[in-house]
Structure formats: C-alpha cells, structure tokens
N, C-alpha and C positions, 0 to 999 in steps of 0.2 A: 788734192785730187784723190780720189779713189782709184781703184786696183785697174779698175776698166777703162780709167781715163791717164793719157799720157802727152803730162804738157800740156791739158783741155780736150787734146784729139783723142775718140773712145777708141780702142784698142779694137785692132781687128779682128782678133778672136770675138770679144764680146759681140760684134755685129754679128760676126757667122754667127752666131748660138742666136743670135735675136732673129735672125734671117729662118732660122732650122726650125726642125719639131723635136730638138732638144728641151725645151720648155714644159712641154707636154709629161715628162716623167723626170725632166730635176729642177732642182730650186737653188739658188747661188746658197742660201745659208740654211734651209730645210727639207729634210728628207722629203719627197714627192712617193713616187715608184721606185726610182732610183736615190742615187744619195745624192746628196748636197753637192755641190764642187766645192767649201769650203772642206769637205771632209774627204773627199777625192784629195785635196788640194794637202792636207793632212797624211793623208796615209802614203803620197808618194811624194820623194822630196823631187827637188826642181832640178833635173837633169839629162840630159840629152838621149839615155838611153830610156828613161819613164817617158819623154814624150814621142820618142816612136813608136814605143809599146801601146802605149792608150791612143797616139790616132789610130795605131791598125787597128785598134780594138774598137773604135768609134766607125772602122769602115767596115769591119767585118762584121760588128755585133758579137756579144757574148755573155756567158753568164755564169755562176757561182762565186766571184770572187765577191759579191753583194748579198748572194742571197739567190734563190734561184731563178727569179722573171728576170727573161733574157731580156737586153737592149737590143734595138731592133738592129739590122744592118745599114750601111747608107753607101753603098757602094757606088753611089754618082758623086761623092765628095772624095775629092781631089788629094791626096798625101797632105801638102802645102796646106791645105785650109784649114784641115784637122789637126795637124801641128800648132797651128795658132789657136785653132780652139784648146787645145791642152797647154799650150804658155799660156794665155787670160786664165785657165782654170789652176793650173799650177802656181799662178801670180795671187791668188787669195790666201795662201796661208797666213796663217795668224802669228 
C-alpha cells in the first residue's frame, strides 16, 4: 500500500487535499507554486509540535519560508482537518 493508503482505506488527509484547492499550487512529488509534500515531508520530521505548526499555517496562510508567493489562507478548515492533511503529508517521507 502506498503512504495515502491504510490497510486499502486512503487516508483522511489525502481525501481533504483531494477535496481542497491544495492541488492548485502543490504536487505530492513536484514542486508546483509551492513545494512538493514529499519535500515538506523532508524538511519537517513527523511530530507533534510540526504538525500544529504547519496546520496553523495551512489556516492562516503564509509565506518566505518557500520563497516568497504566499499560500493562500483557508480559514473555514477546521484545526482537526488540517492536522490530517499535515499527518498524510508528513507520512511521505522517504
């Protein structure tokens, strides 16, 4: 099974990104606008205090730590959701 599938069932993050206009500026394994999630997925290791950081950061929007085109803000996504989008994304590392 791959990173997004668990036990066959796709991992709830993966759906919220598939659901979002996340797509629109990343790519699982190529930089888009934004970076990759395998290289997100790289540069933060998997733990409790990077994934509250990067959902705030998914709700709030921000920018330079990429480069400086901001990501946009999503402030109708829920703490809880964004959390899982950053496990599925933090679950790519290599």
């Amino acid at each position: 099974a791959s990173a997004g599938e668990a036990g066959g069932a796709v991992h709830k993050g993966k759906q919220l990104i598939d659901k979002s206009d996340c797509l629109g500026c990343h790519n699982e394994t190529t930089k888009v606008v934004g970076p990759s999630y395998v290289d997100v997925a790289e540069k933060y290791p998997m733990s409790e205090l990077n994934v509250d950081e990067l959902a705030d950061k998914i709700i709030r929007g921000g920018s330079g730590v990429w480069g400086e085109v901001p990501m946009t803000p999503h402030p109708n996504l829920s703490k809880e959701d964004a959390k899982e989008m950053v496990n599925y994304i933090l679950s790519l590392k290599k």
